[in-house]
N, C-alpha and C positions, 0 to 999 in steps of 0.2 A: 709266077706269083712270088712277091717277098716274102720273107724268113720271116716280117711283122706280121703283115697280113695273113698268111698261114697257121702264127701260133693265136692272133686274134681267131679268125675262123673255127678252130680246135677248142678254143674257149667257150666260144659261144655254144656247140657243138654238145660239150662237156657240162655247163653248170648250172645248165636250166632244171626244172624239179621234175620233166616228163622227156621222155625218148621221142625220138622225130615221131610225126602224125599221130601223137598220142596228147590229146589234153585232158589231167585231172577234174574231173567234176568235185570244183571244191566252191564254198560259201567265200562271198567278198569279205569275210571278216579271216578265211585264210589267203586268200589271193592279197591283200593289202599286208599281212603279215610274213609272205612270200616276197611282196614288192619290196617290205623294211630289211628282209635279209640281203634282198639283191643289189639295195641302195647303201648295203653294210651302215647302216642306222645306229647301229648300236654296240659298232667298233670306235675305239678311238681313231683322231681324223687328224693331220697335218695337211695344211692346202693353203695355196695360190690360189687369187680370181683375181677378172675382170671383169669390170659391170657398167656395161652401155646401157643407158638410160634416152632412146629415143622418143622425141614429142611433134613429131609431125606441124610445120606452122606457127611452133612458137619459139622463145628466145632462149628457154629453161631445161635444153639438155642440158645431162651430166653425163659424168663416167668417172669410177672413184677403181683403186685396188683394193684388196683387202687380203689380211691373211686370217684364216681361222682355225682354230686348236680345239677341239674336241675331246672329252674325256668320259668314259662310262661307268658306271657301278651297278651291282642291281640292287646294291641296298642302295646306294649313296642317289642313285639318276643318273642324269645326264647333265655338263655343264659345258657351253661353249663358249668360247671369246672370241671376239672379230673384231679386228680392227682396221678400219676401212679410210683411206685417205683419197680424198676427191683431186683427180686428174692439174696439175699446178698450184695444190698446197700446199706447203709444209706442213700443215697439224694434222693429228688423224683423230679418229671418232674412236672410241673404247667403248666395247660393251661386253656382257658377260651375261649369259642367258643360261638359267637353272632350271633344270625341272627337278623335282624328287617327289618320291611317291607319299602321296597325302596334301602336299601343300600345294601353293596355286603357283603357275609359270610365272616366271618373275627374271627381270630385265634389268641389270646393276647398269649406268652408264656413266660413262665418266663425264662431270659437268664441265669444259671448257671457264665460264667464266668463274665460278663460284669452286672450283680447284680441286673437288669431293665427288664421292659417289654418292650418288641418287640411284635408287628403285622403283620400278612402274612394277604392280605386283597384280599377278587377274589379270595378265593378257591371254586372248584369248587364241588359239591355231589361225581364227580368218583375219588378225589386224593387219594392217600393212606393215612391211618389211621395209625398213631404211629408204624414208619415203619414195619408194618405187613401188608399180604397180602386183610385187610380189607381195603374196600373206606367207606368214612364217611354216605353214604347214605347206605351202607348194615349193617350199624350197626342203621342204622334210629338216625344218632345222627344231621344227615337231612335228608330233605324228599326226597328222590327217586322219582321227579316228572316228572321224564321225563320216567316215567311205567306208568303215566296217557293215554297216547295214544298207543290205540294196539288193541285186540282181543281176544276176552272172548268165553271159551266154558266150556263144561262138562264132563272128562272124570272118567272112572272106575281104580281105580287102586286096586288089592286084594280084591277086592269087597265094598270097599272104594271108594265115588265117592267126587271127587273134584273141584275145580274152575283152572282153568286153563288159565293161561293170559299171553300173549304174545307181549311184549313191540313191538315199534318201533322200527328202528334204530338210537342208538346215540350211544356219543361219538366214543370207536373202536366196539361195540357190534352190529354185527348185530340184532340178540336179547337180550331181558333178560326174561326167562321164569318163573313166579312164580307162585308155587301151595298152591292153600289156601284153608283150610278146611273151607265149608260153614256155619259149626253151627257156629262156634266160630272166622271166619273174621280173625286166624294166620296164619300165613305164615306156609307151609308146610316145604318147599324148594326150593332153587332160583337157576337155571341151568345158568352160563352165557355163550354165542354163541360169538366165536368173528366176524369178517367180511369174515372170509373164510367157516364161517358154520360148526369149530369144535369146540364145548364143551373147555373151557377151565377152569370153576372153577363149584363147586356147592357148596352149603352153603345150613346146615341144620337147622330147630328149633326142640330143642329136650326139653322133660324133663316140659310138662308145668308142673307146680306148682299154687297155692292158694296164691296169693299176694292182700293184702287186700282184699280178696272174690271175687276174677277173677282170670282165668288160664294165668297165663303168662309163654312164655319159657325160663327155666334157663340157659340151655345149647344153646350156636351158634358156629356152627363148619362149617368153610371153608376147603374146600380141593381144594387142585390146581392139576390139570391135568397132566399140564405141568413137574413139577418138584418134584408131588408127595409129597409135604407139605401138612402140616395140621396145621389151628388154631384154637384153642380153647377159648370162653371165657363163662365163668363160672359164673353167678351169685350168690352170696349169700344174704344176709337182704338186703330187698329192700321194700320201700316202695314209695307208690303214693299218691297227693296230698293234703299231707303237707305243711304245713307255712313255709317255711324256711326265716331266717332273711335276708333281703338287702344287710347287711354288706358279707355277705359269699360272694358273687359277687361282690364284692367292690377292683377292685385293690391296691386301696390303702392301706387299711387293710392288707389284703394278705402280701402286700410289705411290710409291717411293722412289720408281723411275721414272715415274712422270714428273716429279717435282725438282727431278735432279738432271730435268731434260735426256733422259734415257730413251732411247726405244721399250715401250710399254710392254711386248711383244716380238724378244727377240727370236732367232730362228733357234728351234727345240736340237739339243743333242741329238746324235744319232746313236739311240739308246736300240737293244733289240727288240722284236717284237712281243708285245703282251702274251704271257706263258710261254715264252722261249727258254729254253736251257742256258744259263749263264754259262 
């Protein structure tokens, strides 16, 4: 066995919230808030992706990069920038997604023609994500908190036993079904039901990996029922809570490298981690 795979193994082993054959009898409103620590939700975030946009039959794949910066407060929110350049273009898309406690989710993006930022404000968790089949809450780039209310059990699957939680009804879903492995609090994979009681998307996490010494999933792949697509997004370097400077979330800054043909979003100092000893 390699010296990776070993200290992987040991992790998983380690950072789940129950000891082997032992699952917590806890409410999906702690299980979902298990899931947001084990997705580090609410660390700051430096990361690489790839995002394969398959469409079965038609002419309108994409696949763009993107890099995204994450910053947290518990007074201030959460603010993220992503900025994502589609596979043989030069220009990239800028956007900057805010939450803060009181006001509504709100979406800064940078307008290409008209050289300014614009606000889409009252988005809501189920809209769709950078027109690909994801909504911003399956990518947990919000919380998903309306899986807080539903119904927890224990099922076997290959001799794998899982947590198995089954949302309410919202938006058009009758449910949204998500299975989470109990040592490690990740998401297995999300089944989603619409209001007639057919399947109509699943999303999987695949591929944890060792990011600062926790399993995290590199791969998340949507596949649609319906039309038989698939997305892919892909993590590469990534890290968690890191100092990243104020200025990176700084519109104005941003504006002002964009107009000066800058990278909007250069790559962040290697500053030390949030509450480190200088």
């Amino acid at each position: 066995m390699s010296r990776g795979r070993a200290r992987l193994l040991l992790a998983l082993a380690l950072a789940g919230p129950a000891r082997a054959g032992e699952i917590p009898d806890l409410t999906a409103d702690a299980w979902i808030s298990r899931v947001a620590e084990a997705l580090r939700m609410n660390e700051s975030m430096s990361a690489h992706a790839h995002v394969d946009v398959d469409k079965p039959g038609r002419d309108d794949d994409f696949a763009f990069d993107m890099q995204l910066l994450r910053a947290t407060d518990p007074a201030e929110g959460r603010r993220t920038v992503i900025e994502m350049r589609e596979v043989g273009d030069s220009k990239s898309i800028v956007s900057e997604l805010v939450e803060k406690p009181g006001f509504p989710f709100t979406s800064w993006y940078w307008d290409l023609q008209k050289r300014r930022w614009l606000s889409v404000k009252g988005l809501l968790p189920t809209d769709p994500w950078a027109d690909t089949p994801f909504r911003y809450e399956d990518l947990w780039l919000t919380e998903p908190s309306a899986r807080r209310a539903g119904k927890v059990s224990v099922i076997e699957d290959g001799g794998r036993r899982l947590v198995h939680l089954e949302s309410e009804p919202y938006h058009y879903y009758q449910r949204v079904v998500t299975r989470i492995d109990p040592e490690t609090a990740l998401p297995v994979d999300v089944r989603f039901i619409d209001n007639t009681g057919a399947p109509i998307r699943e999303q999987r996490y695949e591929q944890p990996t060792l990011v600062d010494g926790r399993p995290f999933p590199t791969v998340v792949r949507l596949r649609d029922f319906q039309d038989g697509g698939q997305t892919t997004v892909t993590f590469g370097e990534m890290h968690f809570g890191r100092r990243v400077p104020p200025s990176f979330f700084d519109l104005s800054v941003m504006d002002d490298r964009m107009r000066h043909g800058s990278d909007p979003l250069p790559e962040p100092p290697d500053l030390p981690a949030v509450g480190a000893t200088p």
